[in-house]
Structure formats: C-alpha cells, structure tokens
DOPA-312958 format. One record per residue (C-alpha): residue in three letters; x, y, z. Coordinates in pm, 1 decimal. Layout:
N
(site ala, (X, Y, Z))
...
END
This chain:
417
(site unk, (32921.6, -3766.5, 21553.8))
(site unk, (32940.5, -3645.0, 21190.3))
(site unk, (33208.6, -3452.5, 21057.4))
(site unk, (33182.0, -3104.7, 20938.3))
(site unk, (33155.3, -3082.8, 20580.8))
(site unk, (33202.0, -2719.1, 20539.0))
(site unk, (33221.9, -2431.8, 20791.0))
(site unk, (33134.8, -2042.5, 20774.9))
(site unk, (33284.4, -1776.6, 20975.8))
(site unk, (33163.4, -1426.2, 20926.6))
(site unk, (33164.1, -1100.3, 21166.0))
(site unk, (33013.5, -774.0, 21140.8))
(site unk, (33218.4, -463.4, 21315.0))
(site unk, (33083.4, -160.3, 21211.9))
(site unk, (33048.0, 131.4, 21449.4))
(site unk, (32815.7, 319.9, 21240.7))
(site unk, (32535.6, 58.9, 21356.7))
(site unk, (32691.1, 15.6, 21651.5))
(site unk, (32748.1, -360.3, 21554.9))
(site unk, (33036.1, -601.4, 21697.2))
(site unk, (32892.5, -934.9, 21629.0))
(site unk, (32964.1, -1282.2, 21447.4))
(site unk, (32749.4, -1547.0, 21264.8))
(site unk, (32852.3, -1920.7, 21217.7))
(site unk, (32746.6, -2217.4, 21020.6))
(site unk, (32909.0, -2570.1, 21071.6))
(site unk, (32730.8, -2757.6, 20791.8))
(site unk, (32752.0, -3176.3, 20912.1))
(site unk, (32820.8, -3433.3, 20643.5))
(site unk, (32492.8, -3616.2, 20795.1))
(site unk, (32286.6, -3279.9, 20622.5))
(site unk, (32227.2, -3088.4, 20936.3))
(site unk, (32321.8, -2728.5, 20983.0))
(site unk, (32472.3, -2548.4, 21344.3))
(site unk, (32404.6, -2203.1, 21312.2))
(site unk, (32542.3, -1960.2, 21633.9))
(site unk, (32556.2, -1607.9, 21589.3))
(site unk, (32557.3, -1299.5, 21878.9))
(site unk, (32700.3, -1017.4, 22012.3))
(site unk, (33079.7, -1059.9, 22089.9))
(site unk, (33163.3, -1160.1, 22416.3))
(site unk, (32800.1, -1139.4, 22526.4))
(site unk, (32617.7, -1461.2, 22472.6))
(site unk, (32539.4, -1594.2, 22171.6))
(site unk, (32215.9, -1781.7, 21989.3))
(site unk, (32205.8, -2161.2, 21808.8))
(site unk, (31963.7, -2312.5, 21552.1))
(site unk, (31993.4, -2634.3, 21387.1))
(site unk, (31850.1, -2708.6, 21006.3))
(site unk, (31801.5, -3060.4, 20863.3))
(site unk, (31853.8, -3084.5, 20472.1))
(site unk, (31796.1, -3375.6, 20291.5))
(site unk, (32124.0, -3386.4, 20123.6))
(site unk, (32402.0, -3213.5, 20218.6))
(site unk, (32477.6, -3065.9, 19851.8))
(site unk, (32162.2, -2853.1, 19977.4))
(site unk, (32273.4, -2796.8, 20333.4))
(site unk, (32586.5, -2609.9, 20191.6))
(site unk, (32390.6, -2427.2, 19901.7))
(site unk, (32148.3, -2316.7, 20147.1))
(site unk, (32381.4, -2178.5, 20402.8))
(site unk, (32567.4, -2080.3, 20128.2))
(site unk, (32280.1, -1847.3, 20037.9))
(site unk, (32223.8, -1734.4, 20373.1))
(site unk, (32579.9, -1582.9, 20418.5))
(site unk, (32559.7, -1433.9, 20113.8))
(site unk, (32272.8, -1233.5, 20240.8))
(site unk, (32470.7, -1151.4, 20555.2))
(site unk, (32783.1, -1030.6, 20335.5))
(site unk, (32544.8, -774.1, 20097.3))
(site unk, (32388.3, -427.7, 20313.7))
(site unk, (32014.5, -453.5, 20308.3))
(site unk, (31783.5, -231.3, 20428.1))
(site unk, (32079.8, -16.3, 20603.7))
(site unk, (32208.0, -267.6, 20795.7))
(site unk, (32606.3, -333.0, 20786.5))
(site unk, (32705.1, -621.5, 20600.0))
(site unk, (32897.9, -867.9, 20759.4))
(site unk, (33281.4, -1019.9, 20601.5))
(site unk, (33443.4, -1345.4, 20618.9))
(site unk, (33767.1, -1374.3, 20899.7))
(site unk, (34072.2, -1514.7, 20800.6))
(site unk, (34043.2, -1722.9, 21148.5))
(site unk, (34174.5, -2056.4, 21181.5))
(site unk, (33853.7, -2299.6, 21323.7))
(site unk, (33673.5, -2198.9, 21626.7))
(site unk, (33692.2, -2480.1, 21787.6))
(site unk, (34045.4, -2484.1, 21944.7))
(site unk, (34252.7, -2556.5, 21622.1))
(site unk, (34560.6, -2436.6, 21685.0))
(site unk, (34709.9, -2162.2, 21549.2))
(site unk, (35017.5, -2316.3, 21398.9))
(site unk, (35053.3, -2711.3, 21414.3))
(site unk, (35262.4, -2783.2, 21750.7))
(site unk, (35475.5, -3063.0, 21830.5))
(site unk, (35257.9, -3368.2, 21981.5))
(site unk, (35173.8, -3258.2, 22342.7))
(site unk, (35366.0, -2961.3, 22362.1))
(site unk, (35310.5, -2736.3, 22662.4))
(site unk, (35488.1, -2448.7, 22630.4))
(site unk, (35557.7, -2388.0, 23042.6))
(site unk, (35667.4, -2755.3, 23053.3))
(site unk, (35921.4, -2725.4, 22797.0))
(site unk, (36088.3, -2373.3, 22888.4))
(site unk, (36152.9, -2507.2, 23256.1))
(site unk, (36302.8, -2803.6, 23148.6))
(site unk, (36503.3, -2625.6, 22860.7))
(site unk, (36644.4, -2310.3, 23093.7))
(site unk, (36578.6, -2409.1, 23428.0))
(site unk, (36624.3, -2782.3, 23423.9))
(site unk, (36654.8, -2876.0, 23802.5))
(site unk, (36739.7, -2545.1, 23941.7))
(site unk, (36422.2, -2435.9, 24183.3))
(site unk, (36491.6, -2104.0, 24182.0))
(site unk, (36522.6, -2092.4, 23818.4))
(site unk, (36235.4, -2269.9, 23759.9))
(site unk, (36031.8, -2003.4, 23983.4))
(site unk, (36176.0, -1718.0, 23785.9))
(site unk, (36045.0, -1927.3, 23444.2))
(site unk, (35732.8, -1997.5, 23568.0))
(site unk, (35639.4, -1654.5, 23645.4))
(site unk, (35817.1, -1544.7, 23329.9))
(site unk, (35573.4, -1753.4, 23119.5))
(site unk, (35261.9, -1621.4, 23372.8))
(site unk, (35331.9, -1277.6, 23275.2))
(site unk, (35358.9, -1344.6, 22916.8))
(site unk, (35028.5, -1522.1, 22915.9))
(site unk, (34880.5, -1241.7, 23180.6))
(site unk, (34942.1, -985.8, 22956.6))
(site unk, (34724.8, -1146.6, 22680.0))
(site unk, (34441.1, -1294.5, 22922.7))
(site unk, (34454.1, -1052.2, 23183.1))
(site unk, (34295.4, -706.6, 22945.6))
(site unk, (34102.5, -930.2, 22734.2))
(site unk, (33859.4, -1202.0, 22611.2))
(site unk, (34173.0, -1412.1, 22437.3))
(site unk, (34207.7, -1726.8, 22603.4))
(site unk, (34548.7, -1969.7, 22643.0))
(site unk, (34588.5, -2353.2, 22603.7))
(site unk, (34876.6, -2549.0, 22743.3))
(site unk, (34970.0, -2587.6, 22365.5))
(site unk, (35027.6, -2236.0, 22304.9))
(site unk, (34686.9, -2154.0, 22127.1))
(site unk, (34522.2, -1807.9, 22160.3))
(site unk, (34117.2, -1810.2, 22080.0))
(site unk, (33891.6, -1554.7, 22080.5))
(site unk, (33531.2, -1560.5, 22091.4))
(site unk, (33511.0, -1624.6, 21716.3))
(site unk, (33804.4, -1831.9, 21684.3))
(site unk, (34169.5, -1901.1, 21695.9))
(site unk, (34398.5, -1608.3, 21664.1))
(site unk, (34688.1, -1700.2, 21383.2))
(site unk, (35069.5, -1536.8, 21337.2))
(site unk, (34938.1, -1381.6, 21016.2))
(site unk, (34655.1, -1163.8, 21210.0))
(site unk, (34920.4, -1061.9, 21448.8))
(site unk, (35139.5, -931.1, 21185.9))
(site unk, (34818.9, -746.6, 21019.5))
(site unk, (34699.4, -604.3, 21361.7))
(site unk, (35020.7, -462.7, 21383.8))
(site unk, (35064.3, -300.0, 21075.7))
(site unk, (34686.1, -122.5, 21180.3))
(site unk, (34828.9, -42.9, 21513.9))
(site unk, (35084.1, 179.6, 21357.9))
(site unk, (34825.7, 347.2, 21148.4))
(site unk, (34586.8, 429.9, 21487.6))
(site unk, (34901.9, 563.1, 21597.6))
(site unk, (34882.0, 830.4, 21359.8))
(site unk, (34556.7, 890.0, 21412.3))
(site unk, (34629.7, 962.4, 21799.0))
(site unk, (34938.7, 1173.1, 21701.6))
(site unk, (34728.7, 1400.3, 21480.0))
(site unk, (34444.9, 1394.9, 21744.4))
(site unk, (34241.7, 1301.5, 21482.3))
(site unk, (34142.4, 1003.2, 21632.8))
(site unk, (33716.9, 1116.3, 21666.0))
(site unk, (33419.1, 886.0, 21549.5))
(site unk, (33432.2, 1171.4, 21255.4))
(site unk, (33706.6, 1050.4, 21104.3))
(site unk, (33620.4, 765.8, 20886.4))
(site unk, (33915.9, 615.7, 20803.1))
(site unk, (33996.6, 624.8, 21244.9))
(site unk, (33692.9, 466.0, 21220.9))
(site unk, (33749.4, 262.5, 20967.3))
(site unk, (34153.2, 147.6, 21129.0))
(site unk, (33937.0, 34.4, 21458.3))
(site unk, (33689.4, -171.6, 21313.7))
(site unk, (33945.6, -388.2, 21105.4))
(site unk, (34173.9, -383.3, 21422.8))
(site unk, (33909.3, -571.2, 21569.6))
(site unk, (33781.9, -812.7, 21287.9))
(site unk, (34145.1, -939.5, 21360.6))
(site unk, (34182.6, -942.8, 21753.2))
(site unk, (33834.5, -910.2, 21844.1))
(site unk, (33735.8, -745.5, 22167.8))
(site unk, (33453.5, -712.3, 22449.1))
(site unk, (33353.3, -345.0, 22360.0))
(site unk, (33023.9, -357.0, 22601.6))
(site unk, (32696.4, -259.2, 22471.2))
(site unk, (32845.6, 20.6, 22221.6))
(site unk, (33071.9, 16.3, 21992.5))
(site unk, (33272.3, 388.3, 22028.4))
(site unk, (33622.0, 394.8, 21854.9))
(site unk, (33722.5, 717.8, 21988.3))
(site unk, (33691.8, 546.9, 22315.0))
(site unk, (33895.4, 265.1, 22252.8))
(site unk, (34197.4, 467.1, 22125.5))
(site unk, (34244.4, 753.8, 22317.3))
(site unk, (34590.8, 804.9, 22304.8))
(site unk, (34915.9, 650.2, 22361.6))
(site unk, (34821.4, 424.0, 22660.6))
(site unk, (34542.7, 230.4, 22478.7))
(site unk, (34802.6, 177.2, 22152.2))
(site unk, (35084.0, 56.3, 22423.7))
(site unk, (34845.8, -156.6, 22602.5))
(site unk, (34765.1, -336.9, 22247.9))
(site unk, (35106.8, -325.6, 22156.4))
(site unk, (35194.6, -495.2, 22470.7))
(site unk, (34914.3, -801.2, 22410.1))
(site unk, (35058.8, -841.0, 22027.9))
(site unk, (35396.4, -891.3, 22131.5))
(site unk, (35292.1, -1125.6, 22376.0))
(site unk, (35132.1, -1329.1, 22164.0))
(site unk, (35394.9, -1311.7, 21852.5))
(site unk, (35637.1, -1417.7, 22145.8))
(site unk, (35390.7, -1708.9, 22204.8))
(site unk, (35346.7, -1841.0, 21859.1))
(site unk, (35703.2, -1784.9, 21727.8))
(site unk, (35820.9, -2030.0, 22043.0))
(site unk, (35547.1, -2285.2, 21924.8))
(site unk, (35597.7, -2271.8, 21556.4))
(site unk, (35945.6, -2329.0, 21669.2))
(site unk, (35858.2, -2647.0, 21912.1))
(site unk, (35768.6, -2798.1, 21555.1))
(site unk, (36121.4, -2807.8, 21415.6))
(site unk, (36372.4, -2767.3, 21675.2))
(site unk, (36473.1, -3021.2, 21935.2))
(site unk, (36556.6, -2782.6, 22164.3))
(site unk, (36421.5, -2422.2, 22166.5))
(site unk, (36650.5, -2258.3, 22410.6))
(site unk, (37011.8, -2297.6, 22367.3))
(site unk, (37167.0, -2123.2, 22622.8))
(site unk, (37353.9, -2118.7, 22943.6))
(site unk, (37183.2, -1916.4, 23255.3))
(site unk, (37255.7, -1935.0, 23615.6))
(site unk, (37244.6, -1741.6, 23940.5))
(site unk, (37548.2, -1450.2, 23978.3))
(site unk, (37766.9, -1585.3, 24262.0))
(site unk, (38078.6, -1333.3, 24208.9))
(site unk, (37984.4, -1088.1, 24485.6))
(site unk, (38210.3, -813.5, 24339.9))
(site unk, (38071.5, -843.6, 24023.3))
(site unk, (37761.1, -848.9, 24177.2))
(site unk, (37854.7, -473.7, 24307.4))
(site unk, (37985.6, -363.9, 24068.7))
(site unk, (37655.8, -403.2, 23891.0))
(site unk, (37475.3, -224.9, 24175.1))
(site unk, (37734.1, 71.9, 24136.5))
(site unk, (37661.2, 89.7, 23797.1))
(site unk, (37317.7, 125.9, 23818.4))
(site unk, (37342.8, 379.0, 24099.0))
(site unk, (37552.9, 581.2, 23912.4))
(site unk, (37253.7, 602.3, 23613.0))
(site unk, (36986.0, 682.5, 23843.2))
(site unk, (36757.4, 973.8, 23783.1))
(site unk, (36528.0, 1082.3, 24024.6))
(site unk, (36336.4, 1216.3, 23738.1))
(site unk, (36225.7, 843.8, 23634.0))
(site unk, (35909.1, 694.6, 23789.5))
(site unk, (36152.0, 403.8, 23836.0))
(site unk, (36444.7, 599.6, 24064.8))
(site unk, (36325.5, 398.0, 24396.6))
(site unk, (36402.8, 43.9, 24242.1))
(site unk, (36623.0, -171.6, 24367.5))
(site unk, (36873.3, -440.2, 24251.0))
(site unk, (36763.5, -808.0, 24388.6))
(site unk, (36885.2, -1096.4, 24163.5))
(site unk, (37099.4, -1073.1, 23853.5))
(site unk, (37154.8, -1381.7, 23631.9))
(site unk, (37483.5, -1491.4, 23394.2))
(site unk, (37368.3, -1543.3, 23055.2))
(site unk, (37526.8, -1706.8, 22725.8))
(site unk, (37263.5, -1774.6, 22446.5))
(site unk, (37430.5, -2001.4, 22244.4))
(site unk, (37282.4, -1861.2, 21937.6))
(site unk, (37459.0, -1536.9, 21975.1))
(site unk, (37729.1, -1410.6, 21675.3))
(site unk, (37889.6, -1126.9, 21860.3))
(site unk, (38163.6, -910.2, 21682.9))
(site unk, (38346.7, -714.0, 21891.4))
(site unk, (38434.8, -368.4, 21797.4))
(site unk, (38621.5, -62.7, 21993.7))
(site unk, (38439.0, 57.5, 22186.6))
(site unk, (38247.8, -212.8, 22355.4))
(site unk, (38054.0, -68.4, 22634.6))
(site unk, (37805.7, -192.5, 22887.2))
(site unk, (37428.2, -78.5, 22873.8))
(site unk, (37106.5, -122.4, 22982.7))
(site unk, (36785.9, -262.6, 22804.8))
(site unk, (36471.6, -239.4, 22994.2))
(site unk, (36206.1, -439.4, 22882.8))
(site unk, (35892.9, -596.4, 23005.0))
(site unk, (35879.6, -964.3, 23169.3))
(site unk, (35605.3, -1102.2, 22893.2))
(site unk, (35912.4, -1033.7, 22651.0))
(site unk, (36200.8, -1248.3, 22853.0))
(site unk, (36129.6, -1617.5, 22777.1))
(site unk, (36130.8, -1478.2, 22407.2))
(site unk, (36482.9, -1309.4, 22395.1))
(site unk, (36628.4, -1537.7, 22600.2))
(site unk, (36600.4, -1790.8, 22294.4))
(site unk, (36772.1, -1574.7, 22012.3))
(site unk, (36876.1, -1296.6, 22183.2))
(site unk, (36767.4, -913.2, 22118.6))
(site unk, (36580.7, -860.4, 21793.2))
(site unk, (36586.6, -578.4, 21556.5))
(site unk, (36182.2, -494.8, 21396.0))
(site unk, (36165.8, -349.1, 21121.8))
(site unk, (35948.4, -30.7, 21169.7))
(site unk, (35728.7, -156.6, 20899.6))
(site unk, (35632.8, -406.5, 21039.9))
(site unk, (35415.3, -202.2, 21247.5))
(site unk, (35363.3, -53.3, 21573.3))
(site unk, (35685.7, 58.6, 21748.6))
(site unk, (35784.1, 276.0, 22024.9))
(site unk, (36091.3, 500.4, 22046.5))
(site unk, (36252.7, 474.8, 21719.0))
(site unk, (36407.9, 833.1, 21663.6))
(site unk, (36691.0, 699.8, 21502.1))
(site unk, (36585.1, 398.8, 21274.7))
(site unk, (36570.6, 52.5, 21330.0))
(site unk, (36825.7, -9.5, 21554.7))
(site unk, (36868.0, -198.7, 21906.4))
(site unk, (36826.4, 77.2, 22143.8))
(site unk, (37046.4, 105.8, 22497.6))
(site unk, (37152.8, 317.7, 22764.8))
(site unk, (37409.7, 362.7, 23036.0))
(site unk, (37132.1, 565.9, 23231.1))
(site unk, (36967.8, 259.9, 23431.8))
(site unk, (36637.7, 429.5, 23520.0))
(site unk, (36551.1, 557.3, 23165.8))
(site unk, (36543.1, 167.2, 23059.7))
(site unk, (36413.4, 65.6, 23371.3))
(site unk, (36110.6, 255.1, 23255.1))
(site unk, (36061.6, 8.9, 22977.4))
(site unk, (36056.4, -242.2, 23237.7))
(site unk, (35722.2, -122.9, 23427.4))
(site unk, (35332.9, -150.4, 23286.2))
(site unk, (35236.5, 172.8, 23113.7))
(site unk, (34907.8, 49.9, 23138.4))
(site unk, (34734.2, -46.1, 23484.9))
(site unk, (34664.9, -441.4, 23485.0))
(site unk, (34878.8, -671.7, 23773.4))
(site unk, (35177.4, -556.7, 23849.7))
(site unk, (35373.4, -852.6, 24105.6))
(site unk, (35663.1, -553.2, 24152.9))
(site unk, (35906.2, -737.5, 23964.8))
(site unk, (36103.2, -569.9, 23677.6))
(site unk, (36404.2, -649.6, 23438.2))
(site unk, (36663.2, -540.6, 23260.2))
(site unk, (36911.6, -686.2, 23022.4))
(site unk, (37352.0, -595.7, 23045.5))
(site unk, (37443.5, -599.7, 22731.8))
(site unk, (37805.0, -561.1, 22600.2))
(site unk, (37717.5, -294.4, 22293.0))
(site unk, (38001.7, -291.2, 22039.2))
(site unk, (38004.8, 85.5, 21917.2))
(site unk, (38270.3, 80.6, 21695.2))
(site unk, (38285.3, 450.6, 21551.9))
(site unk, (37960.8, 629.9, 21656.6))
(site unk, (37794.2, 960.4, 21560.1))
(site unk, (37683.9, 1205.0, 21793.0))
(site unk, (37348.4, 1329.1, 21596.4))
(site unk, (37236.4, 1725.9, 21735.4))
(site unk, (36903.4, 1616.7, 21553.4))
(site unk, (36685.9, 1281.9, 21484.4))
(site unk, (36819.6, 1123.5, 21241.6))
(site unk, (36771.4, 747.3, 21092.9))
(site unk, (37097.3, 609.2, 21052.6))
(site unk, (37439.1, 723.8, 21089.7))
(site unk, (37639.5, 922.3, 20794.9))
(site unk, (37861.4, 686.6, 20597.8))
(site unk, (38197.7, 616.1, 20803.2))
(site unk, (37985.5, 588.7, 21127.6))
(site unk, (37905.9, 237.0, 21304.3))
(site unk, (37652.8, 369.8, 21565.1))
(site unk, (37507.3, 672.6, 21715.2))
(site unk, (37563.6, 793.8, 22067.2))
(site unk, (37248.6, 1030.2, 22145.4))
(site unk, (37338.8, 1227.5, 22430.0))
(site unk, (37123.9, 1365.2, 22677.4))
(site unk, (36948.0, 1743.0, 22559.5))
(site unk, (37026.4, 1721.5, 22230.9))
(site unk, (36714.7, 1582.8, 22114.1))
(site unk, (36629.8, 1307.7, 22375.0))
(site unk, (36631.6, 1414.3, 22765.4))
(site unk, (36838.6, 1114.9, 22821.6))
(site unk, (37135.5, 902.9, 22694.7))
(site unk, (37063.0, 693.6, 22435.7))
(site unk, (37297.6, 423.8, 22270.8))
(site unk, (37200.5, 250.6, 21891.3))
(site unk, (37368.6, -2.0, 21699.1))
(site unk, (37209.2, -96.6, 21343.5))
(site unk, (37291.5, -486.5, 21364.8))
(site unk, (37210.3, -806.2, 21624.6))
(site unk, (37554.0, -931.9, 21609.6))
(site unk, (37657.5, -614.7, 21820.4))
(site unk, (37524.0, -668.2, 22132.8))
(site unk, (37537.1, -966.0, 22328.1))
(site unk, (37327.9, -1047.3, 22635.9))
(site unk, (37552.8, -1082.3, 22952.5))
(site unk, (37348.9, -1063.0, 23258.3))
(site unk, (36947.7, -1042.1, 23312.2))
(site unk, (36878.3, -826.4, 23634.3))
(site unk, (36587.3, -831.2, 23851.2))
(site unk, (36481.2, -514.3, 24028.3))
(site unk, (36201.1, -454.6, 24275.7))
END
C-alpha cells in the first residue's frame, strides 16, 4: 500500500449553522487522494481522486481546504485541529507493547489476587469514566481517539483552561446561545474533545450548570491520569514505587472505623457508607516533613483518580491550569477530619455506572502553625503554615489546607460501600 504523503485534518463547530462536522484528505505518494468528511459521530462519506503526480494531488487538495477554511456564501468555515493522526497514532510515543492494565498489576499488585482485583477495577473506572459518557475510545497502549483523531496531553491542558472559562459562564448564568463568547468557549471546547451532540448543535444545552462542567472535568482528569502514566512508561523502569498491602492490625483497623464514625454527618448524601477494606500504603516517592501538629484526615476522591496518586502521591494544580473545584483558599491540598464531607468527593456527581464502591485516602497532614480564616482567603498571613477552616465560618464543614506536597503523606487507602 502507498504511504501517505501528506494528510489534512480540518473540523467545522459552529453553532450558528448548527454545524459539528470534519473533512479529511490523506493524499498517497502513488497520486491518489482519500477524502472522508461527515457529521461527527454520525457516519461519514469517502471519495477517492487520481492525480497524475502527486506534486498536483497535494496542490489540489491543498486548494480544496483552503476553500473549506474561508466562509462562502454564509456557510461557517472550517479550521485545522492540532490532532495527532487519525489513525490510532498514539498520543505520546509509549514504551514497545505497553499495556497500561498489564503493567499497574504487576507493578502494585504483583501476585496478590485480591490486589490485583482492586487494580483491575481501579484501571476500569478510570477508563469508564472516559468511554462510558462519550465517543473517546481506549487502546491497551493508553491511546484516547475520537472520531477525528487521537486526543494529545496538550488538548487536555487547553480543554481545561476552556473548562474554567464555561465555568464562569454558568456562575454568571450567562451561559445562553446569546452570549457569543459562551458560544464561542463551547465550540472550541469541542474542536479539542469532540463530542456526539445529536442532530443540533445547542451550547446552552450542553452546559447547563455545574453537573455538565463536573462531568467534563471528571473525563479530563481521567485522561491526563492516563497519558501522564504512559508518557511515563517511556522513561521509567518502574512507574509505581510503592509499598501497598491489605490492613491486618484489627485494632488499627477500628480505630479507623471509630474515626470515621465520629465524622459522620447525616447531612451528607454519603452518611449510610460503610467501612469494608482499608489498605497500608508507602509511596516511595514521598518527601514528608513532619511538623507539630501532624493530624490525620480524610481525602475523598474518585476511583478513576487512584492508580494516578498512588504513583506520586497527592498533587497540588495550580488553579490556572484550569478547571477546579473547591478552592476557597488557594492552591492547596485540601482535607478533613469530617469523613462524610470527603466521602462526598468519592461518589459520581454525575449519573453514569456506579459499582457502589468508594475511596478515601488517611493522610498524616503536617499543620505546623495554622490560621483560622473567619473569611475566604487564599493563603495564610505571613507566620502561618496552614489554615484550619472550621465549620460555619465560611464553609458548613471542617476543612484542613496545607500549601505544599511534602506535608501530607498517604498512609492508608479505604474502601467504603
């Protein structure tokens, strides 16, 4: 078969005319063209050209997608994707035969069953939450592809950084097909993770409010978690570095128990939970520095984020990087010693499968000297190490923040049901 000489990828999102669709050229070194084009996620057309040279088979197609990038006669103009190929590339180079299951049961499980269960579904959920809401599809090797074409790191970042700006949008309630630049937010949203949006393109349906931004919040995370574990199968002979197993200590096992019990609300959709399994941890790549206090907290978090921590431990964003959730008080790692408010975390805010398992992280927090803020406030005033925000000032519950990685260290993962 000939080899591609030159490709284009162009797609036209434009809810104006009510357009979500993509045109394609692969132009062969043998002077033929491939032309597919179509609505996303509903079908799609092909027409091959023969050229005599293949000098002419690019200028030609070179031509046509010019006349697909200018607006004539009304119609939306299309623009060229930053997408790696559509044709399974993937998305960062990966280590020869990597498979991404494979290698995190053999790197935290090794020949523990039970272990290797609570990977394996781990890894499920991560790739779930991409595949299970959308059109994205998973390889073995890690790659996510779309209907026009492999999804890199560098759109995730980007998709991000437009997330946070629908968020406004939806905070001001100004999120109508009136508002251009709303309008405007979607469409590039989706030149970067394209969607299935049915026969009509409506932003304002698409972004409604805060569930729709957590439910693409949740699908970007899970595929950053992806691709930062790949790009790293590239350079590091082992991934995860760490130490897990099974709790045997039945003391410290209830002590654990009466812990959470004592940080239940009834007031959380997650009061009725239930401690099943809780796991030792030591992640070898932790730098902990102890300061006075050190307490024990909770962090909540979803299961498509596990197999991510568990390989460098908790991660401070930076808020602009994009879309985040409950950052009162800056960029910080947030905790609690009320169980159910971070068991909330745990759960799906937005419908999809839900196997009734949920999570939480014990973390020893070192505090050092905190600030009790009566406010919202970003950081702590000068002399302060953390801030303790207690419960009706302005947050309903408990909430514990230190400003740097190295002060909390992951001790136990628990499973709740």
């Amino acid at each position: 078969m000939s080899r591609i000489a030159k490709k284009f990828r162009l797609v036209c999102v434009d809810a104006g005319d009510n357009n979500n669709k993509f045109w394609f050229a692969d132009v062969f070194e043998d002077a033929t063209v491939k032309r597919k084009w179509g609505r996303i996620g509903k079908g799609h057309q092909t027409k091959t050209f023969t050229y005599d040279t293949v000098e002419q088979a690019i200028a030609d197609t070179e031509r046509a997608a010019s006349r697909k990038r200018s607006r004539r006669r009304g119609k939306a103009p299309y623009s060229d994707i930053e997408l790696v190929e559509a044709d399974g590339v993937p998305s960062v180079t990966t280590a020869k035969n990597f498979n991404l299951e494979q290698a995190a049961i053999a790197q935290i499980a090794g020949s523990d069953q039970a272990l290797t269960r609570l990977v394996r579904f781990l890894v499920a959920r991560n790739i779930h939450t991409i595949t299970g809401s959308t059109k994205i599809t998973y390889a073995t090797n890690g790659t996510l592809s779309t209907a026009v074409g492999t999804i890199t790191p560098q759109m995730v970042v980007q998709a991000r950084v437009i997330l946070d700006r629908l968020e406004r949008h939806v905070v001001d309630r100004q999120n109508t097909n009136g508002n251009r630049r709303f309008v405007k937010d979607v469409e590039d949203y989706l030149r970067l993770v394209p969607e299935e949006v049915g026969q009509k393109l409506d932003p304002a349906s698409l972004f409604r409010g805060k569930e729709d931004l957590a439910k693409r919040a949740d699908i970007l995370d899970a595929m950053g978690n992806i691709q930062t574990i790949v790009d790293a199968s590239t350079t590091e002979h082992k991934i995860w570095n760490l130490a897990i197993k099974p709790l045997q200590d039945q003391q410290v096992f209830s002590e654990i128990v009466t812990f959470f019990e004592k940080g239940r609300n009834r007031n959380h959709v997650s009061y009725r939970k239930r401690l099943q399994n809780v796991w030792e941890i030591d992640i070898a790549q932790d730098q902990f520095i102890p300061r006075t206090p050190t307490w024990k907290l909770w962090h909540g978090t979803k299961a498509s984020n596990i197999v991510s921590i568990l390989r460098a431990g908790l991660k401070i964003v930076p808020s602009g990087s994009g879309f985040t959730t409950g950052r009162m008080y800056g960029d910080g790692l947030y905790f609690s010693d009320q169980s159910t408010k971070s068991l909330n975390y745990a759960g799906s805010f937005w419908g999809g499968r839900d196997e009734g398992r949920y999570f939480m992280f014990l973390v020893d927090v070192a505090m050092g000297r905190f600030y009790k803020p009566r406010s919202r406030c970003y950081r702590p005033p000068s002399g302060y190490d953390s801030v303790f925000a207690e419960g009706g000032s302005a947050v309903r519950n408990n909430e514990m923040i230190v400003y740097g990685e190295q002060f909390a260290k992951i001790k136990y993962l628990c499973e709740f049901s």
